[in-house]
MISENU-818977 format. One record per atom (N, C-alpha, C, O, CB): residue in one letter; y, z, x. Coordinates in pm, whole numbers, plus 50000, padded with zeros to 5 digits. Glycine has a CB too. Layout:
% MISENU-818977
> a Y Z X
...
This chain:
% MISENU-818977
> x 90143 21509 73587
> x 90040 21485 73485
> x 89920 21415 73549
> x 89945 21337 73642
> x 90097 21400 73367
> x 89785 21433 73508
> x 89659 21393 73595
> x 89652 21238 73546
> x 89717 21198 73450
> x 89502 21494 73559
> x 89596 21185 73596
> x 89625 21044 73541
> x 89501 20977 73635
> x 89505 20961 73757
> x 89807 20978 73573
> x 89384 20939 73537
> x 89263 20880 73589
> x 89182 20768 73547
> x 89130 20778 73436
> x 89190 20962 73591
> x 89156 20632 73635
> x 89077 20482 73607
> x 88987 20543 73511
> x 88947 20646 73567
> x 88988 20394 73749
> x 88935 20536 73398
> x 88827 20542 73342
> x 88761 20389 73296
> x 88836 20295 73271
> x 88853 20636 73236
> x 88633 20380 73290
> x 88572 20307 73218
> x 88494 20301 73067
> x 88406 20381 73038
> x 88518 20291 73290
> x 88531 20212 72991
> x 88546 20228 72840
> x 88403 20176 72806
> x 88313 20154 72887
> x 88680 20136 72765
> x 88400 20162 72671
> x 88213 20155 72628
> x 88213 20043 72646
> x 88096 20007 72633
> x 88135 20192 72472
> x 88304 19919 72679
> x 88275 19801 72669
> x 88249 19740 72818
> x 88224 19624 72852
> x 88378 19741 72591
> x 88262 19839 72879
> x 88263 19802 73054
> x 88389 19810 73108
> x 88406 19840 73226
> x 88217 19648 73096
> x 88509 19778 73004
> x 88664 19779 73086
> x 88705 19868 73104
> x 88645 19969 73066
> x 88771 19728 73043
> x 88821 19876 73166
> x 88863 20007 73226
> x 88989 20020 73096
> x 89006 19928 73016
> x 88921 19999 73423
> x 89082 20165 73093
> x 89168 20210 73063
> x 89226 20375 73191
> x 89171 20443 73277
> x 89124 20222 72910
> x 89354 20367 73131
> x 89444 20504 73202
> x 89408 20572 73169
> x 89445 20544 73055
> x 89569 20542 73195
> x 89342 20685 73152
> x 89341 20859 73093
> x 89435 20930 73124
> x 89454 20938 73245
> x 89233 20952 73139
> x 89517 20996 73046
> x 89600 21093 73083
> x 89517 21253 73046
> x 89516 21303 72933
> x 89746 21060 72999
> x 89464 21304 73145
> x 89414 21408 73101
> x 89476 21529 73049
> x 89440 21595 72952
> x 89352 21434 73177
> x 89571 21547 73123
> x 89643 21681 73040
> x 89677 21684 72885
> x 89657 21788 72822
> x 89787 21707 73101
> x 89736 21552 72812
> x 89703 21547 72656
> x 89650 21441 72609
> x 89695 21351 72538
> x 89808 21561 72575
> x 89484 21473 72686
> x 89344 21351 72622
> x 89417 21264 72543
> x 89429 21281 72421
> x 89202 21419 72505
> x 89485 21142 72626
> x 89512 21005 72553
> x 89555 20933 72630
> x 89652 20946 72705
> x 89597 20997 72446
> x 89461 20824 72613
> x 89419 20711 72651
> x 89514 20569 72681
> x 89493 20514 72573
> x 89333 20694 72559
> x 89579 20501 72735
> x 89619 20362 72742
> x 89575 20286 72636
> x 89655 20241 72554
> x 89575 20302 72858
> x 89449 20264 72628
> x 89308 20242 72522
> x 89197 20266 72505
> x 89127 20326 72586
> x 89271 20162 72504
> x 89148 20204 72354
> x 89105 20264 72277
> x 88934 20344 72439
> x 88864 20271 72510
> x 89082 20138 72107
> x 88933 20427 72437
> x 88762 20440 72484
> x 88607 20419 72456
> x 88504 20438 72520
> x 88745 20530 72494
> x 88639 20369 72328
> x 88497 20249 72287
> x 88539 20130 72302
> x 88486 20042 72235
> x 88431 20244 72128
> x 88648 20099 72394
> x 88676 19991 72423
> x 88779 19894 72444
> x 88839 19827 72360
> x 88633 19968 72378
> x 88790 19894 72545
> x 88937 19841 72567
> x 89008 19707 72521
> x 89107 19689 72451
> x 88950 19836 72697
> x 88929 19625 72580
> x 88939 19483 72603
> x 88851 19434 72430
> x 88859 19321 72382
> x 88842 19429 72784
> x 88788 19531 72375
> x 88748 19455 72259
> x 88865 19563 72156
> x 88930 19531 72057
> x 88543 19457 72223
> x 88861 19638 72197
> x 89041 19655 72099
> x 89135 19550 72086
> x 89162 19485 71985
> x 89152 19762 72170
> x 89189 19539 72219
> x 89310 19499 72213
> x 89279 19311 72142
> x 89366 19245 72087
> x 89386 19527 72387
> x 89162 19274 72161
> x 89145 19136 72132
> x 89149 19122 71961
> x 89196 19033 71890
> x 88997 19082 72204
> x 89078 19250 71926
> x 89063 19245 71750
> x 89195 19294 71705
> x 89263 19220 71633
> x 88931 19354 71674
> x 89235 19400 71735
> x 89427 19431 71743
> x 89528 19345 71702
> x 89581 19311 71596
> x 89485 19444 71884
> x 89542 19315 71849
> x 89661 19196 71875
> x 89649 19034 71858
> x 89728 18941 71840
> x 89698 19206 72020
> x 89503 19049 71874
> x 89492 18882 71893
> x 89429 18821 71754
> x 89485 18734 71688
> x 89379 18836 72037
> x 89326 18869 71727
> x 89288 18811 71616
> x 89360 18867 71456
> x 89361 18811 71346
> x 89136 18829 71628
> x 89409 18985 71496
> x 89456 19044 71367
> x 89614 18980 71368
> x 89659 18978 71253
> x 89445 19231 71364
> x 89696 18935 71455
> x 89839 18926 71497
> x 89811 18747 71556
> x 89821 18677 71455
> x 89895 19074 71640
> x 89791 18690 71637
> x 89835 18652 71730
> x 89768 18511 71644
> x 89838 18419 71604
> x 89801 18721 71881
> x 89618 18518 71627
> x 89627 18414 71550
> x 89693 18323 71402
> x 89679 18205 71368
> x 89548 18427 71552
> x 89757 18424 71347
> x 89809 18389 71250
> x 89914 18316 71276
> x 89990 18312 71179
> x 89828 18475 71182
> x 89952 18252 71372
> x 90076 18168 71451
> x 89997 18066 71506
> x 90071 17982 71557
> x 90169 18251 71579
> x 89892 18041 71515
> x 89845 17909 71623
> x 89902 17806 71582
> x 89938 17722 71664
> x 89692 17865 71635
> x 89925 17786 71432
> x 89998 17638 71397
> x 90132 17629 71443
> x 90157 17509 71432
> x 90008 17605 71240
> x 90229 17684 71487
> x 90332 17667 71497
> x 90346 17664 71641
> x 90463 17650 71675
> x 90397 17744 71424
> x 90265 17671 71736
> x 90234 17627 71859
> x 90334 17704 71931
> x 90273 17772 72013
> x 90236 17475 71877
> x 90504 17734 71942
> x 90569 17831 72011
> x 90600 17970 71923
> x 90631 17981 71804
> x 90695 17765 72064
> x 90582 18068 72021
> x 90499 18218 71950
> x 90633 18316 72025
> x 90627 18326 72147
> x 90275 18269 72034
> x 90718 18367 71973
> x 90808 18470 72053
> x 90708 18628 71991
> x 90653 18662 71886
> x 91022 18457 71989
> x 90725 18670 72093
> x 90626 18843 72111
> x 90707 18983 72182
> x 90776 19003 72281
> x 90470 18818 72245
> x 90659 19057 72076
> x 90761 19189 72164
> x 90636 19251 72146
> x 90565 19233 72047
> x 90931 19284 72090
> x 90604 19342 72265
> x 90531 19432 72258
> x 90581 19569 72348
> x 90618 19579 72465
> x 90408 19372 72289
> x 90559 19699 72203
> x 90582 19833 72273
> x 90478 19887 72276
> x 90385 19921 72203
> x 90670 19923 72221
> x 90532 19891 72452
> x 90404 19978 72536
> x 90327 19848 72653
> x 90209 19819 72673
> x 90251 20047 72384
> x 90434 19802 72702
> x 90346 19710 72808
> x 90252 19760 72917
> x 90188 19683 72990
> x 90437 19633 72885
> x 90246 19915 72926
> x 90148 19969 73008
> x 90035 19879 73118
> x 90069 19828 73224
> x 90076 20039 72909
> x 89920 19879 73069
> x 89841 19800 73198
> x 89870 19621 73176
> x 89848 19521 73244
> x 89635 19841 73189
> x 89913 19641 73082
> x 89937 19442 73113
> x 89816 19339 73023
> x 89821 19216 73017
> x 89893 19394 73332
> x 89704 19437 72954
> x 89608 19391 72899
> x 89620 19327 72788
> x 89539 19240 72757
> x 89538 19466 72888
> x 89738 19366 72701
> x 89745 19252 72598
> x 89780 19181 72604
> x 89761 19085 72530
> x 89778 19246 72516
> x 89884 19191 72739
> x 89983 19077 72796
> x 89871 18951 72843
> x 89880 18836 72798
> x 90090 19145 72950
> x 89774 18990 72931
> x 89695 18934 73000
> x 89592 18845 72884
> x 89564 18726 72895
> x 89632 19045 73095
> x 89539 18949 72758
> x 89497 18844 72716
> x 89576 18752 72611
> x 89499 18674 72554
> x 89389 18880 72677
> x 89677 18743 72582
> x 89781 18666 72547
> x 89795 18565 72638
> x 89806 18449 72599
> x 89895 18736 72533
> x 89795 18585 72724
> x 89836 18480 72830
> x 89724 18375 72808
> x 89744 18258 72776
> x 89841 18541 72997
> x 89597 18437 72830
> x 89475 18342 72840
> x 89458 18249 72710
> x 89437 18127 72715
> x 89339 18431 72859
> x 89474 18350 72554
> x 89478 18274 72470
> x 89590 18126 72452
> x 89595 18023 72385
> x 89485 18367 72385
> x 89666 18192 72558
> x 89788 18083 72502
> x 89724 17931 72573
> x 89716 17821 72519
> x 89987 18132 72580
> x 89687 17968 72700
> x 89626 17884 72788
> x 89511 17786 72710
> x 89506 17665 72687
> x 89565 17975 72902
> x 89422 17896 72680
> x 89358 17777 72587
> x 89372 17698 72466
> x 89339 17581 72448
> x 89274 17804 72561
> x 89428 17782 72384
> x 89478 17728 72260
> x 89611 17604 72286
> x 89641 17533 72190
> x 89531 17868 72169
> x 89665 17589 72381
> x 89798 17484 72408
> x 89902 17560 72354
> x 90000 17489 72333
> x 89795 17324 72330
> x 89926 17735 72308
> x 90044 17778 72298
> x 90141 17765 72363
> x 90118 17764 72484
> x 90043 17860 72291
> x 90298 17750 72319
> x 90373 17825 72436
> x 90439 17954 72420
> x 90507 17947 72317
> x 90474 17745 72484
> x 90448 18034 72458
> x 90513 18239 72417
> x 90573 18256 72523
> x 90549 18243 72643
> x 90387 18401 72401
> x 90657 18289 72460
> x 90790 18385 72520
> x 90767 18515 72516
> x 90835 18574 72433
> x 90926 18374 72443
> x 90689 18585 72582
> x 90623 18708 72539
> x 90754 18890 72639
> x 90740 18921 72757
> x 90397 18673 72623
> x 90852 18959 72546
> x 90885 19054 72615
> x 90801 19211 72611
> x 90807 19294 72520
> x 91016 19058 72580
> x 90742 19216 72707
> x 90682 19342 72720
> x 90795 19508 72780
> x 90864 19514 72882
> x 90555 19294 72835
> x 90775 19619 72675
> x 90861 19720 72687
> x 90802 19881 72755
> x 90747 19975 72699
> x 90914 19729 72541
> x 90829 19868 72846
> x 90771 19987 72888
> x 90898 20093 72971
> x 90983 20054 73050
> x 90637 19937 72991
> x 90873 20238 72921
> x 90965 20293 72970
> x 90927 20367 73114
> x 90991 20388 73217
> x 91013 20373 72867
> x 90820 20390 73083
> x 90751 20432 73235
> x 90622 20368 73281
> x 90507 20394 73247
> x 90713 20587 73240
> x 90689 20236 73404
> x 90574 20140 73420
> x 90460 20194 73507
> x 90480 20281 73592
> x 90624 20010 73482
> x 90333 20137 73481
> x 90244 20196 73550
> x 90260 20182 73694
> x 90349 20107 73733
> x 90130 20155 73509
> x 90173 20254 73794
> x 90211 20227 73930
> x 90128 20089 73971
> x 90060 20082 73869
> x 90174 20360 74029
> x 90092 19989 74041
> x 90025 19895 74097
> x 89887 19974 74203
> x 89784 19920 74243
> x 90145 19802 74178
> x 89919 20069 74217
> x 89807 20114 74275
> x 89681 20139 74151
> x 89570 20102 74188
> x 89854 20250 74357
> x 89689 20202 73998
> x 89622 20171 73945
> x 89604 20094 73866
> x 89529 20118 73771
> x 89605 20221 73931
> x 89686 19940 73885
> x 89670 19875 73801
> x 89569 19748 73921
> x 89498 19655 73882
> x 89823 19846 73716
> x 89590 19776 74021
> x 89482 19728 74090
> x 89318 19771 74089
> x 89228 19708 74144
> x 89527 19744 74202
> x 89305 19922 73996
> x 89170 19968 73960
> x 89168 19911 73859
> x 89060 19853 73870
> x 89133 20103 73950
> x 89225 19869 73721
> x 89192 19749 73645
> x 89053 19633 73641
> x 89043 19550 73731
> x 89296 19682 73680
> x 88983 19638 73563
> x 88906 19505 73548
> x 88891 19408 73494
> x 88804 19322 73509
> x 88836 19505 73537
> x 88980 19414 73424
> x 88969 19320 73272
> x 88930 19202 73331
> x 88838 19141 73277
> x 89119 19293 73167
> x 88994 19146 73455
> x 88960 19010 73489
> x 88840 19039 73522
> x 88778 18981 73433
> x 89038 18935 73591
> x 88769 19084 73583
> x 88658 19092 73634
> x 88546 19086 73510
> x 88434 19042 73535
> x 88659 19214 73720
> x 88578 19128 73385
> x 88493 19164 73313
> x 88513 19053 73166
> x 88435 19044 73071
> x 88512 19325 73301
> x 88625 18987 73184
> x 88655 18870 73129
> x 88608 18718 73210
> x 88620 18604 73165
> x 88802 18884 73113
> x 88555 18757 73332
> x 88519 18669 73404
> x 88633 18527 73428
> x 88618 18406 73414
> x 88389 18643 73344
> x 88724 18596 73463
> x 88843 18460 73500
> x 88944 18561 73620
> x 88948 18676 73664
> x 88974 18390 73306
> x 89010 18438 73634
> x 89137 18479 73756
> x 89214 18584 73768
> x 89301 18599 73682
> x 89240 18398 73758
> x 89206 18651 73842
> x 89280 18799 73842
> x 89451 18725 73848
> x 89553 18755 73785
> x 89223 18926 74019
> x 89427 18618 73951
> x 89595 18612 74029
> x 89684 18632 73931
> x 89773 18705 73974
> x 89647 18462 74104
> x 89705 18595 73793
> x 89785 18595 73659
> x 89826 18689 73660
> x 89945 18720 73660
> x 89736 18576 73538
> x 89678 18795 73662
> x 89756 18992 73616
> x 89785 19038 73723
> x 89828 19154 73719
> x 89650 19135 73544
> x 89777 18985 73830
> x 89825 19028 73948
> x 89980 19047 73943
> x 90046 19149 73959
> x 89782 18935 74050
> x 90022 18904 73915
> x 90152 18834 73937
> x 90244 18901 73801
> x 90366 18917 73812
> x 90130 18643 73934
> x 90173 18937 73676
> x 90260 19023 73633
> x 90294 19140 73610
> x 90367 19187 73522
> x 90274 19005 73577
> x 90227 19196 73707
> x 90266 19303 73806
> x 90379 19300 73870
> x 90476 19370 73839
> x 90184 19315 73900
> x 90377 19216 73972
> x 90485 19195 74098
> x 90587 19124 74049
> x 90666 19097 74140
> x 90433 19116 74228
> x 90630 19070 73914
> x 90730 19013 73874
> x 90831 19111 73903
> x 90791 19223 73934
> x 90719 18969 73746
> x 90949 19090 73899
> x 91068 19191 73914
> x 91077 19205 73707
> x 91045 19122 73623
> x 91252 19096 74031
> x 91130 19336 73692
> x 91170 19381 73571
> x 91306 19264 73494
> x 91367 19190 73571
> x 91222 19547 73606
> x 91324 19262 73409
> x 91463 19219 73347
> x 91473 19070 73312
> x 91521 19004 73220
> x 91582 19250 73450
> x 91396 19041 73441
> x 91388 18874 73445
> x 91274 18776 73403
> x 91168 18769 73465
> x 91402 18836 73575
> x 91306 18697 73284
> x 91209 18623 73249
> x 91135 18554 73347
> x 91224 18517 73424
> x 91251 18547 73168
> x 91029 18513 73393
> x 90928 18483 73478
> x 90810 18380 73439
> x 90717 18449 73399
> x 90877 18604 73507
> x 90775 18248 73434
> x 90688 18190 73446
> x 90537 18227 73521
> x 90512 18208 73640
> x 90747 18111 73482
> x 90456 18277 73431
> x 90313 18323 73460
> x 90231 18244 73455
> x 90126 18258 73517
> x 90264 18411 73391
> x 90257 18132 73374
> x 90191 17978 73357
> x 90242 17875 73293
> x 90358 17875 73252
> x 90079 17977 73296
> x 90168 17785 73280
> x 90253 17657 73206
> x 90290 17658 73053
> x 90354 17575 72989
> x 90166 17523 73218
> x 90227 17782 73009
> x 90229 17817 72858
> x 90311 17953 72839
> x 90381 17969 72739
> x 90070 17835 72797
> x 90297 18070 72960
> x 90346 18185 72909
> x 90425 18252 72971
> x 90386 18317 73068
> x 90270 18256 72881
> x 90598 18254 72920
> x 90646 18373 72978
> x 90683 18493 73003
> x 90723 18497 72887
> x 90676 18371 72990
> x 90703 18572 73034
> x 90709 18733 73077
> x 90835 18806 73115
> x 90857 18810 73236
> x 90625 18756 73196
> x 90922 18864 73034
> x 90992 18914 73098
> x 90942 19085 73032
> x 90913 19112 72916
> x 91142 18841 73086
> x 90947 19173 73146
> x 90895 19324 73154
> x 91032 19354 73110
> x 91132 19291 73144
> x 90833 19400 73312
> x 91028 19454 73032
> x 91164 19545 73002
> x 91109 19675 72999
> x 91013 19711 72931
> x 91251 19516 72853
> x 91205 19773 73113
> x 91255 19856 73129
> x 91347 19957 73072
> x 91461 19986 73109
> x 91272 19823 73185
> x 91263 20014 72955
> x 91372 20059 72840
> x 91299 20125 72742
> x 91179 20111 72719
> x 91455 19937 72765
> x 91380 20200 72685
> x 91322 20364 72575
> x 91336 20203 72497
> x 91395 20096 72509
> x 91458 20580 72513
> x 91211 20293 72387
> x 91192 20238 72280
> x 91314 20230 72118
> x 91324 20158 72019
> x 91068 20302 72267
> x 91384 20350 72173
> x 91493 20363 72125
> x 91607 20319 72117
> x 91692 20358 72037
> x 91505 20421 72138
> x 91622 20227 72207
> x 91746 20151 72284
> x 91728 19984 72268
> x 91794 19909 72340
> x 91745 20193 72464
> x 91637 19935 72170
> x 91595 19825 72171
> x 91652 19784 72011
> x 91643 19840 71902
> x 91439 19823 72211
> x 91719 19648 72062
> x 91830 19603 71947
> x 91829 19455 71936
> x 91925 19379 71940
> x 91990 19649 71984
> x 91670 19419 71918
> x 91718 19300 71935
> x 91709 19260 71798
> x 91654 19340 71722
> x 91650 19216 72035
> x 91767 19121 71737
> x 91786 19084 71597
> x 91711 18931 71579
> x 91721 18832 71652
> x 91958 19083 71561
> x 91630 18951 71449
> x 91600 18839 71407
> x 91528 18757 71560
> x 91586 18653 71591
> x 91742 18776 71333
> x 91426 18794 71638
> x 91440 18744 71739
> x 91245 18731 71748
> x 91197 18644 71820
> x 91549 18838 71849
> x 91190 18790 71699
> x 91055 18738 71748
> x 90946 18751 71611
> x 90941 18822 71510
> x 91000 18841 71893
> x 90865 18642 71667
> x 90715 18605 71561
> x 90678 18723 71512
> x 90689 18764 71397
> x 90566 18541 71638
> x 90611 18805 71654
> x 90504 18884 71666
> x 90535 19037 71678
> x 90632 19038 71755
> x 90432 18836 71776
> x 90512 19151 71649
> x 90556 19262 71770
> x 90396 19317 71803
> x 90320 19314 71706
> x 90684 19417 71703
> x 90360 19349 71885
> x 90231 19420 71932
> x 90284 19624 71954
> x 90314 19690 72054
> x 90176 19319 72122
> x 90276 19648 71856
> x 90282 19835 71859
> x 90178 19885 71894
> x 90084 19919 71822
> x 90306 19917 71727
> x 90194 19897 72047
> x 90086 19949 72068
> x 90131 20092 72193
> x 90095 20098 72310
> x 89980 19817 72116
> x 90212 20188 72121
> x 90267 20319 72211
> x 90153 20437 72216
> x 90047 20411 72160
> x 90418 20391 72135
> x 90164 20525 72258
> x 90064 20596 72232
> x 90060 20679 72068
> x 90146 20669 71980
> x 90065 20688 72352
> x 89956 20744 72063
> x 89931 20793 71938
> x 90049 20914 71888
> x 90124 20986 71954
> x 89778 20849 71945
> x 90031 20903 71774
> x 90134 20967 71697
> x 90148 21099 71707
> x 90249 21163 71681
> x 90123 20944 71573
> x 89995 21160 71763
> x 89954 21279 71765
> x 90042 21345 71877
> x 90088 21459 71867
> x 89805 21283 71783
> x 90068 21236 72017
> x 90148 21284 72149
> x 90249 21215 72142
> x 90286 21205 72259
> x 90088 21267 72288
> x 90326 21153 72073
> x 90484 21086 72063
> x 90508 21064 71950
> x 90530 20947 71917
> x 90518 20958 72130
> x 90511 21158 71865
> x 90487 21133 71686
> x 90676 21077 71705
> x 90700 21004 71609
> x 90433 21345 71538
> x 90750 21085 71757
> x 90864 21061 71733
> x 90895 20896 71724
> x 90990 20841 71670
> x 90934 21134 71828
> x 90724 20807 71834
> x 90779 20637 71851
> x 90733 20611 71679
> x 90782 20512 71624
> x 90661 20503 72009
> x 90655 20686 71611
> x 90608 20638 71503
> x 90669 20699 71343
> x 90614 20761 71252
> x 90465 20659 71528
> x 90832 20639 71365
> x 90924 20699 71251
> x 90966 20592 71198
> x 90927 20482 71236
> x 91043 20791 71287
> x 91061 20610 71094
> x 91128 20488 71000
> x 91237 20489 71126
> x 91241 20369 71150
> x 91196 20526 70801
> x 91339 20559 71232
> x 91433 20504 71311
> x 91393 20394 71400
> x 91465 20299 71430
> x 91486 20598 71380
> x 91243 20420 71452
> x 91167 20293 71518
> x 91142 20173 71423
> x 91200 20066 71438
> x 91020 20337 71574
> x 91068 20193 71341
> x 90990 20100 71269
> x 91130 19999 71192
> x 91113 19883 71156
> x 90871 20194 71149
> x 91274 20081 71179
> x 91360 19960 71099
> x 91374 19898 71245
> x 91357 19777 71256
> x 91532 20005 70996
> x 91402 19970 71348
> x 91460 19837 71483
> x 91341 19749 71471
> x 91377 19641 71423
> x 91479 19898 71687
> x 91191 19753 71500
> x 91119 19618 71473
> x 91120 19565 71396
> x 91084 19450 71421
> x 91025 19603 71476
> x 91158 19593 71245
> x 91187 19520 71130
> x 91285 19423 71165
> x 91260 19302 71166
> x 91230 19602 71022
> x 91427 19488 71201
> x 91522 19402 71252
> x 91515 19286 71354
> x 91581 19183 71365
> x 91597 19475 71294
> x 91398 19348 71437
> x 91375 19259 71554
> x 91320 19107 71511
> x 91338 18993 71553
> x 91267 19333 71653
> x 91255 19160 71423
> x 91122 19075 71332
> x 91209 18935 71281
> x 91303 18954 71204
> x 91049 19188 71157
> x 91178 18800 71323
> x 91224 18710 71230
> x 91162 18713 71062
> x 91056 18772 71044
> x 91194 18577 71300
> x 91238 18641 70934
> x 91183 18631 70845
> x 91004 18613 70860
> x 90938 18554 70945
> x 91260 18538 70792
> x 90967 18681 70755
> x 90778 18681 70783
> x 90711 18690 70920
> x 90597 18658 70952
> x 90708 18538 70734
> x 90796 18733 70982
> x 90746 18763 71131
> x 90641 18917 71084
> x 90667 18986 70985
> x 90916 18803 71268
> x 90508 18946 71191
> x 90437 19040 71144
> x 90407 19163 71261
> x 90359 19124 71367
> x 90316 18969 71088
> x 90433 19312 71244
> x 90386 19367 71317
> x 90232 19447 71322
> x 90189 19540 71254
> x 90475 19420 71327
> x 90179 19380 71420
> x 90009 19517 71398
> x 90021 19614 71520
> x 90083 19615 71627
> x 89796 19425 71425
> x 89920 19705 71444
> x 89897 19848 71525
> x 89760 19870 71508
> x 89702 19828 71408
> x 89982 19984 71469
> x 89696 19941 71611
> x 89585 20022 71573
> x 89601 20157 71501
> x 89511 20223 71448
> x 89519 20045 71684
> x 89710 20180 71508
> x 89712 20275 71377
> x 89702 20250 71215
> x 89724 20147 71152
> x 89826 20332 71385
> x 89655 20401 71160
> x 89603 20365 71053
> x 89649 20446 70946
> x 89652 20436 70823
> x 89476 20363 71065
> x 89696 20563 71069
> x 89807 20671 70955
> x 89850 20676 70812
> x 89941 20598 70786
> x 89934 20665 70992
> x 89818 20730 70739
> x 89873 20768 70608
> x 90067 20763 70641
> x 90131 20663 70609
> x 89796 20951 70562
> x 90122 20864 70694
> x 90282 20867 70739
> x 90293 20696 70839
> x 90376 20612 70803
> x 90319 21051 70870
> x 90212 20673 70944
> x 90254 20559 70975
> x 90293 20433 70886
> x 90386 20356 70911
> x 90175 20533 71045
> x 90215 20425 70790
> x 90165 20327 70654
> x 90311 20291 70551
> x 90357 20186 70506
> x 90028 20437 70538
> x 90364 20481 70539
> x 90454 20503 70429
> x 90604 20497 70543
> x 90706 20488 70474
> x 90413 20676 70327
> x 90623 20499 70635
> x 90737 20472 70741
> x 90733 20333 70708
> x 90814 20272 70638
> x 90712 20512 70912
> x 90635 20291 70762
> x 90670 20122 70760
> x 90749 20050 70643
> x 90839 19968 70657
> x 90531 20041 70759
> x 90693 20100 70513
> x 90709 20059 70418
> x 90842 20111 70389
> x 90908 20019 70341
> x 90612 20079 70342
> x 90905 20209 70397
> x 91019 20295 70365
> x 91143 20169 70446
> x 91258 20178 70404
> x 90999 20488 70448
> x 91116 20067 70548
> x 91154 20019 70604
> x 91216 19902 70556
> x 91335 19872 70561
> x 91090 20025 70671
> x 91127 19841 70512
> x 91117 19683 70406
> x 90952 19618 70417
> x 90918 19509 70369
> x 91251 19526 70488
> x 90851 19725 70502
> x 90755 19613 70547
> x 90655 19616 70434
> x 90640 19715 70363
> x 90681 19638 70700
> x 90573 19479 70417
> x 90465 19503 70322
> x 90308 19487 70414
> x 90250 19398 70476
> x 90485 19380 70186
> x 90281 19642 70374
> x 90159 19687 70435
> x 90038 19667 70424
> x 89983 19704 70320
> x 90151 19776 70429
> x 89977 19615 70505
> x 89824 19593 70434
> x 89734 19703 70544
> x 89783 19762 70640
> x 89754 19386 70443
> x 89599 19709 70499
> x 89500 19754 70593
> x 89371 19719 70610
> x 89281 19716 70526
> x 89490 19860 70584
> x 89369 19694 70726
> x 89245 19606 70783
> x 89179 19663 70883
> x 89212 19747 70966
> x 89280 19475 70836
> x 89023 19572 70853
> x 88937 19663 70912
> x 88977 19697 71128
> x 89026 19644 71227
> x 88763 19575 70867
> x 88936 19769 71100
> x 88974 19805 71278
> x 88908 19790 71337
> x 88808 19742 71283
> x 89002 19916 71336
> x 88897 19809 71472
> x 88823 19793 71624
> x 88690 19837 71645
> x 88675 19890 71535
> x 88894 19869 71731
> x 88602 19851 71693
> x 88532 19945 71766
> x 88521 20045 71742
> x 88618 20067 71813
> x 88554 19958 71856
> x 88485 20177 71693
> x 88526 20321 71690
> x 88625 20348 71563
> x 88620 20454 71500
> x 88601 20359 71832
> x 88692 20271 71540
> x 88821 20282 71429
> x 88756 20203 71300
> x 88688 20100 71295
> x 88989 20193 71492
> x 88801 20287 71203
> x 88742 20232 71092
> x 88841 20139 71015
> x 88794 20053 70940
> x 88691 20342 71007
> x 89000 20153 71033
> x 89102 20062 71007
> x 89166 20036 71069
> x 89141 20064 71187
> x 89163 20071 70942
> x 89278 19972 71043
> x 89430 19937 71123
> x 89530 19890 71011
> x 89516 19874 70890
> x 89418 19797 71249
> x 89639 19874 71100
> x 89789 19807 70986
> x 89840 19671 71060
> x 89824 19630 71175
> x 89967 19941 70980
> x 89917 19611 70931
> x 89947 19514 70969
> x 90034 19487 70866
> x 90002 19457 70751
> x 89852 19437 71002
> x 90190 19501 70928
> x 90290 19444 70810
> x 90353 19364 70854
> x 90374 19335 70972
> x 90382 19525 70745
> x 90407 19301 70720
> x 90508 19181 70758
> x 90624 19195 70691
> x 90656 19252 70587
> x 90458 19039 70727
> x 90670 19140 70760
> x 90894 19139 70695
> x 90871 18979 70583
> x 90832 18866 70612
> x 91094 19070 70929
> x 90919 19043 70447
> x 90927 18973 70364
> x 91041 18984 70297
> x 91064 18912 70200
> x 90837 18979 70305
């Protein structure tokens, strides 16, 4: 499969998979996706409780990871953050990456969670840790176990299968009480899966280019 660095409208980079046009992220923008996404739509709604457990599907380039990390740094979080990827990117293009460059701070962080070994939880800083998992999205069982989830797999259009009620009850399950999952999806079927699940759905405005998003929570 062709697989090429592109640069997004915001200056950052994302993966292209050219053979079925789709993206890592969003292409009006990477780094201002994933910040309105995950962070402000998800991530802040936890700052008071100061320790944050996070699952995110689709750890691909490390960018939400990365800016998670930073937020945690400044805000005095601490996260236990597990990132799930079944086919990790290579380091050769995750070294074409800019986010640091274009966030204007320290690469060494996204460097280092790169080169972490898989399986094993890992200290990335004094606030955030990392353990990478190696694993279908299908095979993931964990219970009652995290704040946050970050769904961020590819589009429904090229893996309509990660975006079903058999996925969406395992993050439910995963989900502690009122724990919340967001997506940049905005799907009509994504919307009514969730819900078919136990989740209560809302929709909010979206990114860049996107005119909505979701965001449910286990109630």
């Amino acid at each position: 499969m062709n697989r090429k660095v592109i640069i997004t409208a915001d200056g950052s980079t994302t993966i292209h998979l050219e053979d079925l046009e789709e993206s890592y992220h969003s292409r009006h923008g990477a780094i201002q996706e994933a910040k309105h996404v995950f962070l402000k739509s998800g991530l802040q709604l936890f700052y008071e409780q100061k320790h944050i457990s996070i699952l995110e599907i689709g750890f691909g380039t490390g960018l939400n990871a990365f800016l998670t990390l930073l937020e945690a740094e400044a805000k005095k979080l601490e996260i236990e953050y597990d990132g799930v990827e079944k086919f990790p990117v290579v380091f050769e293009e995750i070294q074409k990456c800019n986010f640091a460059k274009e966030l204007n701070v320290d690469r060494a962080p996204f460097d280092l969670m790169h080169k972490i070994s898989w399986e094993i939880r890992s200290n990335i800083s004094a606030n955030f840790r990392l353990r990478k998992r190696k694993q279908d999205f299908f095979d993931i069982n964990d219970i009652n176990k995290y704040d946050l989830v970050y769904f961020d797999a590819f589009g429904a259009s090229v893996q309509p299968e990660l975006w079903t009620e058999r996925i969406f009850s395992k993050m439910f399950i995963a989900l502690k009480n009122n724990g919340v999952l967001v997506t940049y999806s905005a799907k009509g079927s994504v919307r009514r899966a969730l819900q078919s699940v136990g989740f209560h759905v809302e929709k909010l405005q979206g990114p860049p280019g996107k005119r909505e998003m979701l965001r449910a929570v286990k109630t």
